[in-house]
C-alpha positions as a LaTeX table, in Angstrom:
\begin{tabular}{lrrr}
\hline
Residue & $x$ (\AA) & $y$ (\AA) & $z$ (\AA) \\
\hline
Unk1 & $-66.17$ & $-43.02$ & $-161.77$ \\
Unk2 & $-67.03$ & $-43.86$ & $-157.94$ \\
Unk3 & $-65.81$ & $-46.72$ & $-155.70$ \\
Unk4 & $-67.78$ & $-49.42$ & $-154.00$ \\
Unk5 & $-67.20$ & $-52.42$ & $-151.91$ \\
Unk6 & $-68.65$ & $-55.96$ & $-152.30$ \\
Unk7 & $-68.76$ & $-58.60$ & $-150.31$ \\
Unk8 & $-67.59$ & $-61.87$ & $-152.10$ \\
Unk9 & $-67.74$ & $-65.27$ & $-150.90$ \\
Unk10 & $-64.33$ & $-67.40$ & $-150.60$ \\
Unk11 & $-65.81$ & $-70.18$ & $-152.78$ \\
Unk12 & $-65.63$ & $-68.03$ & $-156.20$ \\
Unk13 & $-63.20$ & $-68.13$ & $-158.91$ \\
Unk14 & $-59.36$ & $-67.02$ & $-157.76$ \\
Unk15 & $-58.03$ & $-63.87$ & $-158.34$ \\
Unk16 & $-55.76$ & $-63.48$ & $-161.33$ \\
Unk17 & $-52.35$ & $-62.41$ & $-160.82$ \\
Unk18 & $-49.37$ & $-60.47$ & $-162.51$ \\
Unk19 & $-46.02$ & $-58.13$ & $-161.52$ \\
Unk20 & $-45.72$ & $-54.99$ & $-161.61$ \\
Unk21 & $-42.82$ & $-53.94$ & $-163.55$ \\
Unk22 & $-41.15$ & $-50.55$ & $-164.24$ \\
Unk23 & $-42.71$ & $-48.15$ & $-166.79$ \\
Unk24 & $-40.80$ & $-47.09$ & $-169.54$ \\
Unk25 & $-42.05$ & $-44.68$ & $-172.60$ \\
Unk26 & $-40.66$ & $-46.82$ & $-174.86$ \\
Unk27 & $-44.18$ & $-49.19$ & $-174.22$ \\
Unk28 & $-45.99$ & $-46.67$ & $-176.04$ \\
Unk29 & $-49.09$ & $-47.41$ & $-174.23$ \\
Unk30 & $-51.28$ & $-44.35$ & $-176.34$ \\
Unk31 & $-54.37$ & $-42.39$ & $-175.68$ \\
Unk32 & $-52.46$ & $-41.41$ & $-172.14$ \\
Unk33 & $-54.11$ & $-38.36$ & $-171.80$ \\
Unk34 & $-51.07$ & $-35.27$ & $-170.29$ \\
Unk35 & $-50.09$ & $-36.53$ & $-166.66$ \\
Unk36 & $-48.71$ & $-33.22$ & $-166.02$ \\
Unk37 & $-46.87$ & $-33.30$ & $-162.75$ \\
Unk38 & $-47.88$ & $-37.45$ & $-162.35$ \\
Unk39 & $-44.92$ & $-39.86$ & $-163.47$ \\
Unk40 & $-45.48$ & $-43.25$ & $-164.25$ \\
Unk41 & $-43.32$ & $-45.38$ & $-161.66$ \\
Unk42 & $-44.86$ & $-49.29$ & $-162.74$ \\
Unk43 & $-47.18$ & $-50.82$ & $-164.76$ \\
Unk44 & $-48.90$ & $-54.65$ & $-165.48$ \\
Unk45 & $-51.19$ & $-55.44$ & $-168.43$ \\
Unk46 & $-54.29$ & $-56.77$ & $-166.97$ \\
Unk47 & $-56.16$ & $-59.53$ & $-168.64$ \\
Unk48 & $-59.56$ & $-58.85$ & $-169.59$ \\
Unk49 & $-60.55$ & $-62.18$ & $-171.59$ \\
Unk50 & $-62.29$ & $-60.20$ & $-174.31$ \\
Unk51 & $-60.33$ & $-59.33$ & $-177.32$ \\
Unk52 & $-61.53$ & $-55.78$ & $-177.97$ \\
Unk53 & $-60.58$ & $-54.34$ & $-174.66$ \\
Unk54 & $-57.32$ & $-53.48$ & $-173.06$ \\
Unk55 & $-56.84$ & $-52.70$ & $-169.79$ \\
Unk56 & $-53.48$ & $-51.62$ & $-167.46$ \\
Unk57 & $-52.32$ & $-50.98$ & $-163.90$ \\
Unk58 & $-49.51$ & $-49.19$ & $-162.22$ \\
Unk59 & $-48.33$ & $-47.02$ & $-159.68$ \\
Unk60 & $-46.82$ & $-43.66$ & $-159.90$ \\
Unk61 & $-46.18$ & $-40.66$ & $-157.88$ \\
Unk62 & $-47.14$ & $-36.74$ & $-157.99$ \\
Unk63 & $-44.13$ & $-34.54$ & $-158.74$ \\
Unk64 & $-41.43$ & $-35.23$ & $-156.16$ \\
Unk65 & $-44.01$ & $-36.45$ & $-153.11$ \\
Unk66 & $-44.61$ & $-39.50$ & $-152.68$ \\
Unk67 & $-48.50$ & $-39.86$ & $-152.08$ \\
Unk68 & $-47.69$ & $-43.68$ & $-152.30$ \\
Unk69 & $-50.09$ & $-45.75$ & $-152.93$ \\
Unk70 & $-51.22$ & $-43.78$ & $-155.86$ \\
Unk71 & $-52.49$ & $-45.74$ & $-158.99$ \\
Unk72 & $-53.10$ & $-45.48$ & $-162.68$ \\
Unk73 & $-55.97$ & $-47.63$ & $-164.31$ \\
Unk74 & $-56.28$ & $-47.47$ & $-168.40$ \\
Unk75 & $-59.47$ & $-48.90$ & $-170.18$ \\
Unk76 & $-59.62$ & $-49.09$ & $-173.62$ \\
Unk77 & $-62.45$ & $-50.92$ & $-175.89$ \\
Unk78 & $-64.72$ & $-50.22$ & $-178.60$ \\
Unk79 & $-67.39$ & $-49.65$ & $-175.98$ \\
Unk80 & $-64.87$ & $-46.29$ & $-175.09$ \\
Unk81 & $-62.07$ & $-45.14$ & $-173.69$ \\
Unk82 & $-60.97$ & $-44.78$ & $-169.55$ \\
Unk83 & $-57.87$ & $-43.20$ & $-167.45$ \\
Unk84 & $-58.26$ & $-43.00$ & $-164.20$ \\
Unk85 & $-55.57$ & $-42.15$ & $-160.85$ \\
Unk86 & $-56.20$ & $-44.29$ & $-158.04$ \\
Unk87 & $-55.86$ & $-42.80$ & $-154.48$ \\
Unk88 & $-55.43$ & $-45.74$ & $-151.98$ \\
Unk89 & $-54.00$ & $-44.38$ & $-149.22$ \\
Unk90 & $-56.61$ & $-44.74$ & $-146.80$ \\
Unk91 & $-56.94$ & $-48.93$ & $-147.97$ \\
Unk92 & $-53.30$ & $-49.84$ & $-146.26$ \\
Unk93 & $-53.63$ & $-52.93$ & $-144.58$ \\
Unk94 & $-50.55$ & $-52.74$ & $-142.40$ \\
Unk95 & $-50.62$ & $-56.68$ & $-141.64$ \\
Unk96 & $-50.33$ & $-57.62$ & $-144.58$ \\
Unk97 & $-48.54$ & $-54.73$ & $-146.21$ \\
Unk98 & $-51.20$ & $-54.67$ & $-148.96$ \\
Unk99 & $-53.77$ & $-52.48$ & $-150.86$ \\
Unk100 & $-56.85$ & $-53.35$ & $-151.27$ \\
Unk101 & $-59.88$ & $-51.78$ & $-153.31$ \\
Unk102 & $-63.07$ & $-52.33$ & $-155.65$ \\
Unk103 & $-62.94$ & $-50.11$ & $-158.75$ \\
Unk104 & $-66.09$ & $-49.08$ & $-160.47$ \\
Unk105 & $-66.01$ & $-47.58$ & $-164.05$ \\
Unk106 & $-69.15$ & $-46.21$ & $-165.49$ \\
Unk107 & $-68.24$ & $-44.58$ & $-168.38$ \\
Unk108 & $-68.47$ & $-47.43$ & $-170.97$ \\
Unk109 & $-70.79$ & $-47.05$ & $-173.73$ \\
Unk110 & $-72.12$ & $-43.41$ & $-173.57$ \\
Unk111 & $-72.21$ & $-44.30$ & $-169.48$ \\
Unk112 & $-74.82$ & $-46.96$ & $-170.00$ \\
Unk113 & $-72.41$ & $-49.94$ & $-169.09$ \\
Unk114 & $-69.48$ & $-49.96$ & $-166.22$ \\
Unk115 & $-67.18$ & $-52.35$ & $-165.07$ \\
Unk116 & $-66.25$ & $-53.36$ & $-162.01$ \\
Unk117 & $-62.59$ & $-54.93$ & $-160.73$ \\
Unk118 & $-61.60$ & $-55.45$ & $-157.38$ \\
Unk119 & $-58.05$ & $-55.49$ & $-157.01$ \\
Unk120 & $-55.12$ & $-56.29$ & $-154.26$ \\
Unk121 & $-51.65$ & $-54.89$ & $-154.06$ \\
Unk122 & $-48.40$ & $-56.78$ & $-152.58$ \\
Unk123 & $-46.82$ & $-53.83$ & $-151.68$ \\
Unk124 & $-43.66$ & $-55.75$ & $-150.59$ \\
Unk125 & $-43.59$ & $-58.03$ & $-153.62$ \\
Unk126 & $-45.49$ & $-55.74$ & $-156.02$ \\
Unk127 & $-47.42$ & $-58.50$ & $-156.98$ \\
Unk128 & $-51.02$ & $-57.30$ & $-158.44$ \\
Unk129 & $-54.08$ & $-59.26$ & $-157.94$ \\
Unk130 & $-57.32$ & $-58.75$ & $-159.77$ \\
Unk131 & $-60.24$ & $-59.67$ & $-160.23$ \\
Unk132 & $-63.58$ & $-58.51$ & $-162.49$ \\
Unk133 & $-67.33$ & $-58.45$ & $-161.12$ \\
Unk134 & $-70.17$ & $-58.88$ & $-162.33$ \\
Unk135 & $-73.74$ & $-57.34$ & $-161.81$ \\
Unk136 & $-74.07$ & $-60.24$ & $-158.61$ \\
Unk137 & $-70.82$ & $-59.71$ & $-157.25$ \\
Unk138 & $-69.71$ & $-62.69$ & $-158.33$ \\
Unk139 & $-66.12$ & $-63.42$ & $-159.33$ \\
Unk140 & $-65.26$ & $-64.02$ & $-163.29$ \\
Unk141 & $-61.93$ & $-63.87$ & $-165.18$ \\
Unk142 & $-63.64$ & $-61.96$ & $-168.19$ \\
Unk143 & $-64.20$ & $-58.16$ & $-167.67$ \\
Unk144 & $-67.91$ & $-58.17$ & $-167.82$ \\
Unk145 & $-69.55$ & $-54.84$ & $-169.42$ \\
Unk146 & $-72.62$ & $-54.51$ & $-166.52$ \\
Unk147 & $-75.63$ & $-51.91$ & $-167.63$ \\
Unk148 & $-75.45$ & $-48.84$ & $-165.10$ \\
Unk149 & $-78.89$ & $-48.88$ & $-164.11$ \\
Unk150 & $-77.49$ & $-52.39$ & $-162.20$ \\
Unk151 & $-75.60$ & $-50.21$ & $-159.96$ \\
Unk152 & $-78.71$ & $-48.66$ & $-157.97$ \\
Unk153 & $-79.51$ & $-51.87$ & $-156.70$ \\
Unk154 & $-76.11$ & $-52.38$ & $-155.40$ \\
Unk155 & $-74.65$ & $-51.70$ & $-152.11$ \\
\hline
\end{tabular}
């Protein structure tokens, strides 16, 4: 897992958008590997556009501190499985009370494929924007399963 920035023109497709809402255990959402001292404050179902993979957001908090904004991604498809915790702390944007951050996941497919989402958080409205990449940078509404070797080339 590593994170990168792009730079995407204003001209490509919108972001998608859902609410984060609050997580209960009763949403089953298995394969969560043991969060230990990390509790599970929100989450959204993100749409991916392929029907194989799964994918959810949310926020949560380590044991009683508050390292807000900390975030949960889940990946799931029959190209493998990801969990990863989110650290945006340093990606405030205090003007427009949001976070803001490109994820990259390489470990699809015996780490020969990755996929890359930017996403935006409302932090006053929790309202979660996404959006998937592709091996140009360019916008798509479909998660997009990118070969790794893409990734060298970019920046």
């Amino acid at each position: 897992m590593g994170l990168v920035s792009f730079q995407i023109s204003q001209n490509q497709v919108p972001y998608l958008s859902t609410k984060l809402l609050p997580y209960s255990e009763d949403l089953n959402i298995n394969t969560f590997p043991s969060t230990g001292s990390f509790t599970l404050e929100t989450y959204a179902k993100v749409k991916t556009g392929l029907e194989d993979f799964q994918a959810y957001v949310g926020t949560g908090k380590q044991g009683d501190i508050r390292l807000f904004p900390l975030y949960w991604l889940k990946m799931e498809s029959s190209k493998g499985k990801i969990m990863l915790y989110i650290d945006m702390s340093k990606n405030i944007d205090a003007s427009s009370n949001t976070c803001r951050d490109t994820i990259r996941c390489d470990r699809f497919n015996n780490n020969s494929e990755m996929i890359v989402l930017e996403i935006i958080h409302h932090l006053s409205t929790d309202e979660f924007q996404y959006i998937w990449l592709d091996g140009n940078n360019n916008r798509s509404e479909k998660a997009i399963f990118i070969p790794t070797e893409i990734d060298k080339h970019v920046k």
